[in-house]
N, C-alpha and C positions, 0 to 999 in steps of 0.2 A: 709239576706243582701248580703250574697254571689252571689245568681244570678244577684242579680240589681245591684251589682257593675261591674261583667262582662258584663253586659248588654249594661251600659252606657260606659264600656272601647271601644267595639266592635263599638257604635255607631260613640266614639270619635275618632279611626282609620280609620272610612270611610270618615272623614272631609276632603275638599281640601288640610290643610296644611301638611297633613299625608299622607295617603296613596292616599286618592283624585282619581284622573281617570285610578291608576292600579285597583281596584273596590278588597273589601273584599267582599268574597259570603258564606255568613252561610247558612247551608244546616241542617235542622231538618228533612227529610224526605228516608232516606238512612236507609231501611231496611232488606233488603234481601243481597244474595251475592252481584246477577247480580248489583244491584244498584249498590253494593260499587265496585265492578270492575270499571262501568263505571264511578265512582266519580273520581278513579286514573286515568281514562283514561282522564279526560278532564282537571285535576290540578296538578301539581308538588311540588308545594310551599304548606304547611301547618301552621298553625298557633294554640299553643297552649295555651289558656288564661285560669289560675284559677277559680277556682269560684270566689274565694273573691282577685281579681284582684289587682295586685300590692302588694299582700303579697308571700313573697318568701318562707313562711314555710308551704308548700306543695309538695305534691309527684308526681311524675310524672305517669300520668295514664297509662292503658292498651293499650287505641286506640291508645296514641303515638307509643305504641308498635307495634300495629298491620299494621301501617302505615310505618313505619322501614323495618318491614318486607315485606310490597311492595314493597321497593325501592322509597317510598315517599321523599324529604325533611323536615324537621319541624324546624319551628322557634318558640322558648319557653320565656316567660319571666324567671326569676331564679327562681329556687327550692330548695328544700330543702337538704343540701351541699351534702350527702350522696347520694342524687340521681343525682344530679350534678356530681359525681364522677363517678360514673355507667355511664352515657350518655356522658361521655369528648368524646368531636369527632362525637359524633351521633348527638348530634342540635345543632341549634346555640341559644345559650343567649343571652337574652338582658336585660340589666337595663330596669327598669321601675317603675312609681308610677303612683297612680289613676290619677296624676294631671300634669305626664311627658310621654305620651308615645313614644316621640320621637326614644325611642332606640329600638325601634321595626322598623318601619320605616327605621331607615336607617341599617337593617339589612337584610330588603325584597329585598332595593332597591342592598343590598352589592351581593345579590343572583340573584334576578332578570336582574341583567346589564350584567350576565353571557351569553356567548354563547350556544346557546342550546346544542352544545356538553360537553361544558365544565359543564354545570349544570346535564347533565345523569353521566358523570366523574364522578363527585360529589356525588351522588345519587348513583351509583354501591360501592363506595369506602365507602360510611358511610354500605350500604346493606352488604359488607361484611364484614365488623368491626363488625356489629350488630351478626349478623351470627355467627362467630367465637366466641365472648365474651357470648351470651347470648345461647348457644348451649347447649342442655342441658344435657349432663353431666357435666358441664360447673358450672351451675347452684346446682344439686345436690351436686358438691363437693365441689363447695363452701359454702351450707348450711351443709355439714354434713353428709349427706342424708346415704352415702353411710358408714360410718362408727358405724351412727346406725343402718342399716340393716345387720352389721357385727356381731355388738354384738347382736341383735337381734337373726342373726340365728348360730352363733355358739359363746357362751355366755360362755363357756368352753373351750375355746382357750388357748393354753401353748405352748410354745415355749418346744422341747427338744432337746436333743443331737443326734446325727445321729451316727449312729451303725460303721460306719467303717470310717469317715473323724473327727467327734469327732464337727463337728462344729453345729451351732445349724440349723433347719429349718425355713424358712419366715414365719413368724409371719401369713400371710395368705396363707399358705398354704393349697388346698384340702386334706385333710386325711379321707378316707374312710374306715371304718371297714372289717372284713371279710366274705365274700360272706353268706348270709342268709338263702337262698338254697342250694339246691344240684347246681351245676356248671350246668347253661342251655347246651343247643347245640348246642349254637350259628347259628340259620340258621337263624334267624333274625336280621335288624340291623335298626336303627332310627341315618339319619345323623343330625348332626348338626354343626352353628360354631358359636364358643365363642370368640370373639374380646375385646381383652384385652386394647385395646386403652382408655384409658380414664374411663373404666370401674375395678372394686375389683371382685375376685370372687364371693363374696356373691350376685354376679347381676346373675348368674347363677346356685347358688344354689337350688331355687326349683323344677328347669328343673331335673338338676339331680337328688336328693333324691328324687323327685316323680318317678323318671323313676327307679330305683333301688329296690322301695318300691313296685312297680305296675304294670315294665313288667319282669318278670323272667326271659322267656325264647329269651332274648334280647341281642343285642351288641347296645354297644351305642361309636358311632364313632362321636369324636368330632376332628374339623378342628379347629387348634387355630393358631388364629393371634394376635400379630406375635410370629413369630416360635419359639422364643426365650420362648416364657409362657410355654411351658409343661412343666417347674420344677414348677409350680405352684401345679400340681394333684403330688403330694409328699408323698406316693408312689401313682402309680394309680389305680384304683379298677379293679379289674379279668376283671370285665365287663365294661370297658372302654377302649376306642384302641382310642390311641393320635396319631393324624398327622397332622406337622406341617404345616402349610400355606405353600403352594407352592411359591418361588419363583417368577415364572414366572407369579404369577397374583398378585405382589405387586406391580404396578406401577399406579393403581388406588387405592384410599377409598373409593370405593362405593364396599365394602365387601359383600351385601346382595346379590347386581345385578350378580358378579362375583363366588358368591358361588356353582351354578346350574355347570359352568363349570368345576369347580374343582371336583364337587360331578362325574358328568359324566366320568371323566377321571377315576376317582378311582371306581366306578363300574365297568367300563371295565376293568380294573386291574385283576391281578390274585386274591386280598385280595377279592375285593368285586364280584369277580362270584359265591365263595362259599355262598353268600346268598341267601335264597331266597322269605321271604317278608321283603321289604323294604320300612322307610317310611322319608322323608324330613322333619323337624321342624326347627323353631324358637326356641332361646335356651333361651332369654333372658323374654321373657314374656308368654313361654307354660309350663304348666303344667301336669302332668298326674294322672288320675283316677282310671285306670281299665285299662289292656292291650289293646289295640287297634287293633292288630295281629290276637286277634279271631275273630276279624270281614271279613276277611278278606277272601273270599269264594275260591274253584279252579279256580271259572269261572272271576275272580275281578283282572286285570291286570292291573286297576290303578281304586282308589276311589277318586274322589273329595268330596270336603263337602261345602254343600251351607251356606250361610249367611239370616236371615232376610231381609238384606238391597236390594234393587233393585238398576243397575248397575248405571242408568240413574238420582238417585235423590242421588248419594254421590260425589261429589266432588272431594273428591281424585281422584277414577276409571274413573273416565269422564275426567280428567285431564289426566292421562297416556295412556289411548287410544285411544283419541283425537290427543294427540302430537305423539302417535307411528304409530296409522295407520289412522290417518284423523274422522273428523267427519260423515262422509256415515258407518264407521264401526262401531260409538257408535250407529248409529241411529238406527240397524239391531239389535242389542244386548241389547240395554237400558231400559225394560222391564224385563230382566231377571237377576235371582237372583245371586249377589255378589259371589263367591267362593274367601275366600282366599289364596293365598302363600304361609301362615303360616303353613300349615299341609298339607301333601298330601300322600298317602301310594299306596301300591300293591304288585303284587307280580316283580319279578326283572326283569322280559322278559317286562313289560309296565311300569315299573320306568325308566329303563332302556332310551326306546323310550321318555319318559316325559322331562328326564333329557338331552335327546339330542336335542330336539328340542327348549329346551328353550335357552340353551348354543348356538344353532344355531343362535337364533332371539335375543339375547343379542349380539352377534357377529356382525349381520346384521344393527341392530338397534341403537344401546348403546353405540360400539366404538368410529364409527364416531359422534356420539355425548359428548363423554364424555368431551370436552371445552365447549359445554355450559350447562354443568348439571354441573356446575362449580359455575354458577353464578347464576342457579336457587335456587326456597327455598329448602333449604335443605332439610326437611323434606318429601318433595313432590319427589324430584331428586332422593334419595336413594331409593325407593320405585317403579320403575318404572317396576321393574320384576312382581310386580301387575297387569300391566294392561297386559303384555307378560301372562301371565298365563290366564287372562280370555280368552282374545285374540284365545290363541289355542283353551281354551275348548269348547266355543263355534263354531270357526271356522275349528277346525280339529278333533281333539279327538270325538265330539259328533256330526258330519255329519256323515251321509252314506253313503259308507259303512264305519266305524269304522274301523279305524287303527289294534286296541284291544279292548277286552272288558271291557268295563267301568262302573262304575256303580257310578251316585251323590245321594250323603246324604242328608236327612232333616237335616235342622238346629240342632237340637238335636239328632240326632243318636245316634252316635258317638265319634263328634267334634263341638264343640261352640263353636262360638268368641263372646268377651267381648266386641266388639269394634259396634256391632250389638244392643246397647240400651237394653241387656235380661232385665227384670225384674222378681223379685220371685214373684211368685202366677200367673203369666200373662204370662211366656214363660217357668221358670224354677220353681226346686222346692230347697229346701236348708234343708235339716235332720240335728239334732242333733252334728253329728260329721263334720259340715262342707261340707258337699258334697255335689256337684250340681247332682241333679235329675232333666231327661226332667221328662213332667208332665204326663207321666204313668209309673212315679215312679221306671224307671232305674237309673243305674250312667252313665254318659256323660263320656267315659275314656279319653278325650284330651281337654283339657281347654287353652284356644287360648286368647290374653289379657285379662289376668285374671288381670292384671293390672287397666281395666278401668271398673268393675264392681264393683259396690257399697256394694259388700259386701265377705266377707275373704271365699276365699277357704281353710278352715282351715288343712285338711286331710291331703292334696295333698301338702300344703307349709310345714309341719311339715316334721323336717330329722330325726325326733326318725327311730332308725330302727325297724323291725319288732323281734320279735324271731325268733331264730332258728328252724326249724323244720327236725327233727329228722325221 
């Protein structure tokens, strides 16, 4: 009953004394992207009718969502109050019953009579309402999310006294054990940065006790924003070197894009010359396996690691290289396989050169754009050092002659991403204890959205420590 009643609402909206010659266009035929790009490109006005039309106890769907997230408009009859409260500001409502729908109507027409600037107004102002309220950390903390992954991985949490001020410590505070090994030698180091904005530590917990548990002979240098968080790592672990966010690059939140420069400066520094393999991670969603460091040859002055995915049929990457260096440049590289930003290693004479060219073309590229990566999707905007990263690899790092030498990884060498569709038995393997095996039966040591694989890296998310070895 519910489609026939939508059925015959939709018909009754197109009647002269309704909507009449602005014309309703129902469209069942919008399957792919390209479609629905072009769908937004030819409609601004949306309309969203129930199934069972005219009853208000229903939810509001996804595609309104996804539609929000265009920068569409929607016009909704009422829903159900709770989702009414979530969307204040994001549609417009209108009264209606099967046998009234006049208050549709004169809500196309309250929009429609708009001046076409004032109707993008409109449409920018709900897009970033939507944006800020439904962002999703946003979303996790207000289900929870993030307080049962609290107890989840540190389920033994106690507050106690501090040895020489008497007062107690944050409840979530990192407390690390003592060193497991003999004290590495530190000539290795894995940067990272942990953005405290909106996020609990336990969003970066398995980065670290995997890296603790799996690289020994490591520094693990973390950049925390903002600078104010290093009383979080309470005390810090031997093998953990805290430095606070600079300054001088808090005048944007796009953290990720801004990160390469900060890494650059501080390799050139006197702290980061003593290293000498070096590798760049993502903190919030990599995991580790097995040292990564031993792979790491005399002659390997930077490693990239390839993806499954090919550059030309993912979306995101077509979107950031498209917008950074035009479509002639996807067209030359769009056959070739994904690498991502989330991991990259070498030794520190070709980290070094990596780390400055991206800092370079974030500079070139990214500043003078940072106002309208403002208004773009979020998701998509923060991510743009994505498309700067393949960019070089194909275009400098892997021409001849070679800057350095380089050497790229099969999907499974060394580093997998999760974001890549793996499947067990068909790309990877999965043992007993949790561990991703490629399928001649090695361990993968750097596990890259481990978030969006369908199934638990059990090993590597565990913070038991290891024993002591004597």
């Amino acid at each position: 009953m519910g489609y026939i009643a939508r059925y015959w609402c939709i018909r009754h909206l197109a009647s002269p004394d309704l909507l009449g010659n602005h014309g309703l266009y129902r469209r069942d035929d919008v399957w792919t992207e390209a479609e629905y790009a072009q769908l937004l490109q030819q409609h601004d006005i949306f309309l969203n009718i129930h199934k069972g039309c005219g009853d208000p106890h229903n939810p509001i769907t996804f595609r309104v969502t996804k539609i929000l997230n265009a920068g569409g408009l929607v016009i909704s009859e009422r829903a159900y109050p709770k989702d009414e409260n979530a969307y204040a500001g994001l549609l417009t409502f209108a009264n209606i019953t099967r046998d009234n729908l006049t208050g549709i109507a004169i809500a196309y027409r309250q929009i429609a009579n708009l001046s076409s600037a004032e109707r993008k107004a409109l449409a920018a102002e709900r897009h970033r309402i939507f944006g800020d309220r439904f962002a999703p950390a946003r979303i996790f903390k207000r289900a929870a999310i993030y307080e049962l992954f609290d107890k989840m991985l540190m389920p033994n949490r106690s507050t106690r006294k501090g040895r020489r001020s008497g007062q107690q410590k944050p409840d979530d505070a990192l407390v690390f054990g003592t060193v497991v090994n003999d004290r590495p030698t530190m000539q290795n180091a894995v940067f990272a940065t942990v953005s405290f904005d909106g996020f609990p530590p336990s969003r970066f917990l398995p980065f670290i006790c995997s890296f603790l548990k799996h690289v020994p002979d490591a520094l693990l240098v973390l950049f925390v924003r903002p600078a104010s968080a290093v009383s979080v790592f309470n005390p810090p672990h031997p093998r953990i070197k805290l430095v606070p966010w600079p300054a001088s690059y808090n005048h944007s939140r796009f953290t990720q894009v801004f990160r390469y420069n900060v890494y650059a400066d501080y390799l050139r520094g006197p702290e980061g010359r003593t290293f000498y393999k070096v590798a760049v991670s993502d903190a919030s969603d990599v995991v580790f396996q097995a040292d990564p460091f031993v792979r790491i040859g005399p002659e390997d002055d930077l490693i990239f690691g390839n993806d499954k995915d090919i550059i030309g049929r993912s979306h995101g990457n077509k979107y950031w290289v498209v917008n950074l260096y035009g479509r002639k440049s996807l067209e030359q590289i769009s056959m070739r396989n994904v690498s991502t930003s989330g991991y990259t290693m070498g030794r520190r004479t070709g980290m070094s050169l990596y780390l400055e060219r991206m800092a370079a073309e974030v500079n070139r590229l990214l500043v003078p754009r940072l106002p309208r990566l403002e208004t773009e999707n979020w998701m998509l905007a923060k991510g743009y050092d994505q498309g700067i990263h393949i960019w070089l690899l194909y275009n400098e790092f892997l021409r001849q002659p070679r800057p350095v030498p380089v050497r790229v990884l099969q999907y499974d060498e060394v580093y997998i991403s999760g974001a890549a569709g793996m499947r067990i038995g068909r790309d990877v393997l999965l043992n007993h204890r949790g561990v991703v095996l490629n399928m001649r039966n090695a361990t993968i040591s750097v596990v890259h959205q481990h978030n969006r694989m369908n199934y638990a890296v059990r090993e590597a998310l565990s913070c038991k420590r290891r024993r002591a070895v004597y």
